[in-house]
PAFISE-543273 format. One record per residue (C-alpha): residue number from 1; x, y, z. Coordinates in Angstrom, 2 decimals, decimal comma, padded with zeros to 5 digits, m for minus. Example, Ala and Ser with C-alpha at 12.3 -4.5 7.8 and 13.67 -1.06 7.14 Angstrom:
REM PAFISE-543273
 seq       x       y       z
   1  012,30 m004,50  007,80
   2  013,67 m001,06  007,14
***
This chain:
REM PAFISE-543273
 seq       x       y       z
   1  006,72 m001,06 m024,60
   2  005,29  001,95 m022,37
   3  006,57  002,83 m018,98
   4  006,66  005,89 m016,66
   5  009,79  007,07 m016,12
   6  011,39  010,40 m014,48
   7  014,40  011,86 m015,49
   8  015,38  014,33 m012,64
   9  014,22  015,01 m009,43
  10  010,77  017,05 m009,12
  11  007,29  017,60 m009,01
  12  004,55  015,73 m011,11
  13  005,47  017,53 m014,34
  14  009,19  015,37 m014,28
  15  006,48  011,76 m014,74
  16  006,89  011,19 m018,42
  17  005,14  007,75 m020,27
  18  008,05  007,06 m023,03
  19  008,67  003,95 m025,61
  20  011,83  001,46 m024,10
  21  012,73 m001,76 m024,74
  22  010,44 m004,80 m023,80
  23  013,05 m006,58 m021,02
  24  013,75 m010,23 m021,54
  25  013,41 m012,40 m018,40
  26  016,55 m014,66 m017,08
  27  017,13 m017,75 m014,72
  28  014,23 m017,47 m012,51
  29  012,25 m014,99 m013,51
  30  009,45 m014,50 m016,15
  31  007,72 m011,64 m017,73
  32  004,45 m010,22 m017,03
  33  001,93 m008,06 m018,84
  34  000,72 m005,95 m016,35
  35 m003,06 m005,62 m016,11
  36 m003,01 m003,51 m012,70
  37 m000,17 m001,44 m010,91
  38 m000,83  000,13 m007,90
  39  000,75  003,77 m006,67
  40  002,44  004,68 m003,50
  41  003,31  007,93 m001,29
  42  006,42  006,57 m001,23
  43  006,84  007,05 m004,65
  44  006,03  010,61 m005,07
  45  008,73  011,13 m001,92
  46  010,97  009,19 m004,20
  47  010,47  011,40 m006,97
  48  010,90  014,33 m005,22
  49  014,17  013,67 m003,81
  50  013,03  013,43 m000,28
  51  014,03  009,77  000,71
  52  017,47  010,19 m001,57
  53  019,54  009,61  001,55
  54  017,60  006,33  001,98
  55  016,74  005,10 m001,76
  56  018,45  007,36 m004,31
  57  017,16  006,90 m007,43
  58  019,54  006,24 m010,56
  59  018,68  007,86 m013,56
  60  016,19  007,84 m015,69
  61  014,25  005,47 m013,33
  62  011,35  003,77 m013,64
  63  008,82  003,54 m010,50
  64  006,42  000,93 m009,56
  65  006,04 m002,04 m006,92
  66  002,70 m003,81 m006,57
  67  001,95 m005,68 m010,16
  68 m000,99 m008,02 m011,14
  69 m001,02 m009,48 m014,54
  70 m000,79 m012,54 m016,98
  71  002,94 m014,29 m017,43
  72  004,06 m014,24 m021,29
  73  007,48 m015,44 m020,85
  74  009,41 m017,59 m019,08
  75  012,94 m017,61 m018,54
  76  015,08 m020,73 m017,48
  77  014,71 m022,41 m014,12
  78  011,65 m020,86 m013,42
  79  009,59 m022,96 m010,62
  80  006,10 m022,64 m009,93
  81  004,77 m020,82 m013,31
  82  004,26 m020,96 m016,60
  83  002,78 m018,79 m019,56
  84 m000,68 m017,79 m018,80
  85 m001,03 m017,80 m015,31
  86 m002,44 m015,00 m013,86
  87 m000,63 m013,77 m011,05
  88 m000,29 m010,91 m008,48
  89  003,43 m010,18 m006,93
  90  006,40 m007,16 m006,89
  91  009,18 m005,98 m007,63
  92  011,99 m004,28 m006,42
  93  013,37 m002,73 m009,43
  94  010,85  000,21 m009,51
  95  009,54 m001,38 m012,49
  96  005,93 m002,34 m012,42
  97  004,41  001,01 m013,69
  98  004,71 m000,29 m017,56
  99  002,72 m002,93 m019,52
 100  005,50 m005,45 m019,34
 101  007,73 m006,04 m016,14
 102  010,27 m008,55 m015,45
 103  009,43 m010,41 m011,85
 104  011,20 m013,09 m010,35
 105  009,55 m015,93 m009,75
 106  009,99 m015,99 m005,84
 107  007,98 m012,75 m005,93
 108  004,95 m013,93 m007,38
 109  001,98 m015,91 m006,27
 110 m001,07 m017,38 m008,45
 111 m004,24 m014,86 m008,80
 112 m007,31 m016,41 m006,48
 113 m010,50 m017,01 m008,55
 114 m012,68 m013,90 m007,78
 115 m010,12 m011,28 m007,09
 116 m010,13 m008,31 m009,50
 117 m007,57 m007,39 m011,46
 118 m007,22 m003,89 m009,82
 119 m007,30 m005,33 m006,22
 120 m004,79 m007,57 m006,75
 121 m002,13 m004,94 m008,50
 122 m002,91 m002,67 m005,25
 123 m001,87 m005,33 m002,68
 124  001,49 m005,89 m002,41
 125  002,59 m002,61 m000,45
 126 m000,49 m001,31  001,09
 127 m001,11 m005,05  002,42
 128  001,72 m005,93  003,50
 129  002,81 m002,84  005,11
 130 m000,58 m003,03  006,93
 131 m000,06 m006,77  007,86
 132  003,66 m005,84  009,54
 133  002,34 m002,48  011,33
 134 m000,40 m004,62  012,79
 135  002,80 m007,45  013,72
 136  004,71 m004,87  015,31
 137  001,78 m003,69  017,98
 138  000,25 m007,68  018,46
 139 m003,12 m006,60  019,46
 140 m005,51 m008,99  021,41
 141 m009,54 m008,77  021,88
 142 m008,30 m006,85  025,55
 143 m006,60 m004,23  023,77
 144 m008,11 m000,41  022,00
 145 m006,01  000,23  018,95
 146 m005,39  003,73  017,02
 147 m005,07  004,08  013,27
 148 m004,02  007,43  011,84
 149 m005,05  007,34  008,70
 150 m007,99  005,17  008,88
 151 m009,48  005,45  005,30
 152 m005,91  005,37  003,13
 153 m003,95  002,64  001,27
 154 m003,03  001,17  004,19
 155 m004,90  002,13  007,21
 156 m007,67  000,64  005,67
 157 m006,43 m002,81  006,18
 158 m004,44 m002,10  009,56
 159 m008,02 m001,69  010,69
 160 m009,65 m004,56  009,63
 161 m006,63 m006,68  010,15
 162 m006,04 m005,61  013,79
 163 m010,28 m005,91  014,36
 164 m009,36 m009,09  012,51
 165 m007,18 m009,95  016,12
 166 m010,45 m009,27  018,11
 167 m009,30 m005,60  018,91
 168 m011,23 m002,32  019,54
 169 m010,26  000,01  016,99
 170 m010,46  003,48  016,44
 171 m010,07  004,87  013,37
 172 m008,76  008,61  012,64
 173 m010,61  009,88  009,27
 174 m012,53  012,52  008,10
 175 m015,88  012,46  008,54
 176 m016,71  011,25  004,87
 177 m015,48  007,93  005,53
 178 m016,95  007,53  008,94
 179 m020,01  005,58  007,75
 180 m017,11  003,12  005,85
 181 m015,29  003,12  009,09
 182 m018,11  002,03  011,49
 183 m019,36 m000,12  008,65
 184 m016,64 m002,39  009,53
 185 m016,76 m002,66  013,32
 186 m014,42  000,46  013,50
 187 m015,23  003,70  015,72
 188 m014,49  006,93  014,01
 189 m013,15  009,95  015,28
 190 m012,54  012,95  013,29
 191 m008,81  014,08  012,85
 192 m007,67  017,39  013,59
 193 m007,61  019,88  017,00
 194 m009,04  018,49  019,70
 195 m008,23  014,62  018,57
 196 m006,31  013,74  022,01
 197 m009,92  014,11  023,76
 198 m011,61  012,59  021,42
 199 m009,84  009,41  021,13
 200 m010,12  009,38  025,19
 201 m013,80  010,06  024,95
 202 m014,42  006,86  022,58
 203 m011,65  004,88  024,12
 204 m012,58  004,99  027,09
 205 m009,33  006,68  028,58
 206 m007,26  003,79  027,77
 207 m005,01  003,24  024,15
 208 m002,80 m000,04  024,14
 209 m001,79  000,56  020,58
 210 m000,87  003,20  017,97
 211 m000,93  002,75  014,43
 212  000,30  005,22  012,75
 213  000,79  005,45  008,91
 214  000,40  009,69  008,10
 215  003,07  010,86  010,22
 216  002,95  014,47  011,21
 217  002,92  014,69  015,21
 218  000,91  011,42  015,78
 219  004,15  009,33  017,75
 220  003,75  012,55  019,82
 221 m000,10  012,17  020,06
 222  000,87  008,26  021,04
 223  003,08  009,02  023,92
 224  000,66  011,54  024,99
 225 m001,99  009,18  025,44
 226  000,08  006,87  027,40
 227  000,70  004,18  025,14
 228  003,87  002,73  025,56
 229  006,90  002,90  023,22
 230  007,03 m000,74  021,79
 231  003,51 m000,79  020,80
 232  003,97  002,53  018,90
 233  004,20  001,54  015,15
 234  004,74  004,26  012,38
 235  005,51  003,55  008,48
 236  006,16  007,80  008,08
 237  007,93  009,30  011,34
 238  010,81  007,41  011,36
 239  012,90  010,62  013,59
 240  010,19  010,68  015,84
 241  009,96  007,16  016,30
 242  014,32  006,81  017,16
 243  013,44  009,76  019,80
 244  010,46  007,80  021,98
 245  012,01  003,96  020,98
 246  008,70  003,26  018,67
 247  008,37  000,28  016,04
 248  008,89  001,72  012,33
 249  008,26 m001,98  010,55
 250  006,94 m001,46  007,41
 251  006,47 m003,44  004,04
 252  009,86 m004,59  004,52
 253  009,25 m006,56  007,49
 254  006,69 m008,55  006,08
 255  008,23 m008,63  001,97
 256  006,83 m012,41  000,82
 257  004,98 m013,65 m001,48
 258  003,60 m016,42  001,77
 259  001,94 m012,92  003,58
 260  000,91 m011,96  000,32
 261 m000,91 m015,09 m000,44
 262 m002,66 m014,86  002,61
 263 m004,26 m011,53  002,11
 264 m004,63 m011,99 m001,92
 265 m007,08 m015,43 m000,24
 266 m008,28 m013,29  002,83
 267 m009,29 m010,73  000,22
 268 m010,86 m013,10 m002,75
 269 m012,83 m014,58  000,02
 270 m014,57 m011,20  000,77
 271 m012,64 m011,20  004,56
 272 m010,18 m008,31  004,29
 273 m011,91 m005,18  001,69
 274 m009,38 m003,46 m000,24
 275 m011,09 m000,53 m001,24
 276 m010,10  001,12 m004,67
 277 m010,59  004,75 m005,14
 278 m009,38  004,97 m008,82
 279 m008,15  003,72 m011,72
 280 m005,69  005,03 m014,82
 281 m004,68  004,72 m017,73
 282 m000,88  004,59 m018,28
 283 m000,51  007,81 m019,83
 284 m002,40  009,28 m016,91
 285 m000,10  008,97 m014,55
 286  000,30  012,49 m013,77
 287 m003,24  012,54 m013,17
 288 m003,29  009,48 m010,75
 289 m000,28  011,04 m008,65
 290 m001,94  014,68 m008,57
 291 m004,69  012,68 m006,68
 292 m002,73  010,67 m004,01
 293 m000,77  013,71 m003,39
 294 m003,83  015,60 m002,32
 295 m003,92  013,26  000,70
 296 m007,75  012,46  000,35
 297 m008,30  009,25 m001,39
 298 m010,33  006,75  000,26
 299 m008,05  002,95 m000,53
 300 m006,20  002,50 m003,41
 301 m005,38  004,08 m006,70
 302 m004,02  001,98 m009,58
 303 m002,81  002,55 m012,85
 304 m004,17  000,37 m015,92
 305 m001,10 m000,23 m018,72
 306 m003,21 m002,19 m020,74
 307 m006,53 m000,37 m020,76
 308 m008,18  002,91 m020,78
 309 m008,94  002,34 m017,19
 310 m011,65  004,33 m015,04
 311 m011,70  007,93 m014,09
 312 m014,58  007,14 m011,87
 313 m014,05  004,69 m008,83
 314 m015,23  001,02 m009,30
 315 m014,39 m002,57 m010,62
 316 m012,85 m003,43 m014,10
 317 m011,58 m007,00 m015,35
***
């Protein structure tokens, strides 16, 4: 089969797309062809060598989490599925970015009628990570929110889950995805110099909550504004966070296929958007990582291991 794999530490150029062998499920777990993988930052800070103190990678390595595709094998003991189902789930074998992936079966949930292909391989991280950062600050209908971020993989959900909870919310974003922002009961506010003020002027002068999931000063910009400690969350500034006593839960506080099965239904119901900026081919994963690395994506991009996937954003089944 095809998968990405990486070799050494480094830059974009180290992603290659190489022939290895198809892996054969055991007790428990079956294998799926992968219709829809999404990407991560996390990833790229994997590759890069950044995060080796906290997940070193072993060599060559594959990459991958979120998966959505069609089970073609099962191995013994396997509860719950059989060959054919469709299915969304992950793994934690940096695995999914290939068009086959071993997946146990506790990882795994059945594919809701209606939900594309491409939304369901983007879910797993970006929704979950969303559904624990929104956990970790419990907002109410009494409370304004902030989400750095607003308009990424996973600020667009924090947003819709927390307004979800009856919250105000203000969303930071540039102002091409303001009109997406409002849109969903959100108030915009640019990012940038000046954002303290801003936030005050459409909050109000009060914050209860910070989400933050870009990092880069925004704990700071939390405390500033008064909020208090334990209902700062960020998924990125984990130093800055230890130094004020903020919340850092991430996708691994909320790593189930249950909370996963609630968003894959919130989603195939048309309650919680999860909007898809591109899709890939396999062999274009350079391509797809070049994009989420220029920070300006608006959702999700996925990779497509068994199609020629989109270079234009939209839908494919």
């Amino acid at each position: 089969m095809r998968a990405v794999r990486f070799h050494e530490y480094g830059g974009i150029d180290v992603l290659r797309v190489e022939e290895v062998e198809r892996p054969v499920p055991g007790p428990g777990q079956v294998l799926v062809e992968v219709r829809a993988a999404g990407i991560q930052p996390g990833e790229a800070h994997i590759r890069v060598g950044a995060l080796h103190e906290r997940w070193p990678a072993t060599f060559p390595s594959g990459q991958g989490s979120d998966l959505a595709g069609v089970v073609v094998e099962a191995g013994p003991h396997v509860r719950g599925f059989a060959v054919g189902d469709e299915v969304l789930g992950f793994t934690h074998r940096r695995a999914s970015h290939a068009q086959f992936v071993v997946v146990d079966d506790v990882n795994l949930v059945i594919r809701p009628a209606g939900l594309a292909w491409e939304v369901a391989g983007a879910l797993y991280v970006a929704g979950t990570t969303a559904y624990a950062t929104v956990f970790a600050v419990d907002p109410g209908p009494d409370d304004t929110v902030v989400v750095s971020g607003a308009a990424g993989g996973v600020g667009s959900l924090a947003v819709q889950l927390a307004r979800r909870r009856g919250a105000t919310v203000i969303g930071l974003a540039s102002e091409r995805n303001h009109a997406w922002l409002k849109e969903r009961g959100v108030l915009p506010v640019e990012y940038g110099p000046g954002v303290a003020e801003r936030i005050r002027q459409a909050s109000g002068g009060r914050v209860d909550a910070f989400i933050d999931t870009f990092g880069d000063g925004y704990v700071a910009l939390a405390v500033e504004l008064g909020v208090r400690p334990e209902r700062i969350n960020t998924i990125r500034d984990w130093q800055a966070a230890a130094e004020v006593g903020a919340r850092t839960y991430g996708e691994g506080a909320a790593a189930s296929a249950v909370v996963l099965g609630e968003l894959a239904r919130l989603a195939a119901r048309g309650e919680l958007e999860v909007p898809i900026a591109r899709t890939y081919p396999l062999e274009q994963v350079q391509d797809a990582f070049r994009e989420l690395e220029q920070q300006h994506a608006h959702g999700k991009i996925v990779l497509r291991p068994q199609g020629r996937g989109r270079t234009d954003p939209g839908r494919f089944e």
